[in-house]
C-alpha positions in Angstrom: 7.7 -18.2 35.3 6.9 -18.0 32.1 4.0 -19.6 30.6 3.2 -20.4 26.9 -0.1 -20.0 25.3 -1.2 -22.1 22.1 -2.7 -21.0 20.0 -5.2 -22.5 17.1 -4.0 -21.6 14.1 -6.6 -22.9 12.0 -9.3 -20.6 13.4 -6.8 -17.4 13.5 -5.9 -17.4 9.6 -9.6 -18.3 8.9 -10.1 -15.0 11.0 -7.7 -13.2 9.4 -8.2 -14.2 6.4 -11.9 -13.6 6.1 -13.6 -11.3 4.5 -15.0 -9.5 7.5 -11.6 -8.7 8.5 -10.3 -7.7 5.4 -13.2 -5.0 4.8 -12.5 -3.7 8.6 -8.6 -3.1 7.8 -10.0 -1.6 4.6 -12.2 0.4 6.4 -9.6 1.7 8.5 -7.5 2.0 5.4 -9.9 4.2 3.9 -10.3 6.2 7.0 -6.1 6.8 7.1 -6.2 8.3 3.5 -9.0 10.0 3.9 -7.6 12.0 7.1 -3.9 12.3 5.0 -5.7 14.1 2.2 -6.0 14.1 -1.6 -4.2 11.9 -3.4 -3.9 9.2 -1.2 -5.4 5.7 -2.7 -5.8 2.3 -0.7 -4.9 -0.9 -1.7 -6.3 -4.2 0.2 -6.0 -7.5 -0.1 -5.3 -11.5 1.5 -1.7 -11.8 1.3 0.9 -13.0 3.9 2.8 -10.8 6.4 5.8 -12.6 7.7 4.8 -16.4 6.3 1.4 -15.8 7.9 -1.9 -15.3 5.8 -3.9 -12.0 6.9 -6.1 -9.0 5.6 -3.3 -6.2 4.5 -4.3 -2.9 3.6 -1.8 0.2 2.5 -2.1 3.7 2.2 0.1 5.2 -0.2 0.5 8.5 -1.9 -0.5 8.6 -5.4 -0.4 12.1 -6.5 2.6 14.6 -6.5 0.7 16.7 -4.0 0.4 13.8 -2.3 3.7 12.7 -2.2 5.0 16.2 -1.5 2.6 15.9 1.8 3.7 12.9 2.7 7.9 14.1 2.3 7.6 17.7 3.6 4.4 17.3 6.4 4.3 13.4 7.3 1.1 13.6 6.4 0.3 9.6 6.6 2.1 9.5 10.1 0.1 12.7 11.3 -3.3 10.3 10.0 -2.6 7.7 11.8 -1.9 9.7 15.4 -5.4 10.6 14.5 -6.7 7.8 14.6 -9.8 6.4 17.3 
């Protein structure tokens, strides 16, 4: 039997669409490019991820070192297998 949970949506966008959350994501964020090496930038903010409202961080490669990591080694994939 399946059994379904409600949720208040109020109090979860305020969550994740606080401040708090969005440094933590950015944190992590940080953390990600930092382990993928140089050239790797971050870029955070409130925006929505599939109609809901929510702390979104991305790592993306910004050099041509970097982007050559990223093709030939994976080295954003091998960053986040690293991760705790």
């Amino acid at each position: 039997m399946v059994k379904k949970i409600t949720f208040l949506s109020k109090g979860f966008t305020e969550i994740l669409t606080s401040q708090a959350t969005l440094s933590l994501v950015k944190k992590k964020a940080d953390e990600v490019a930092k382990r993928a090496g140089e050239g790797f930038e971050v870029k955070s903010r409130i925006g929505d991820y599939k109609n809901t409202p929510r702390a979104i961080a991305v790592v993306y490669p910004k050099t041509k070192m970097a982007y050559t990591a990223q093709a030939e080694d994976f080295a954003l994939q091998k960053a986040v297998g690293g991760m705790k």
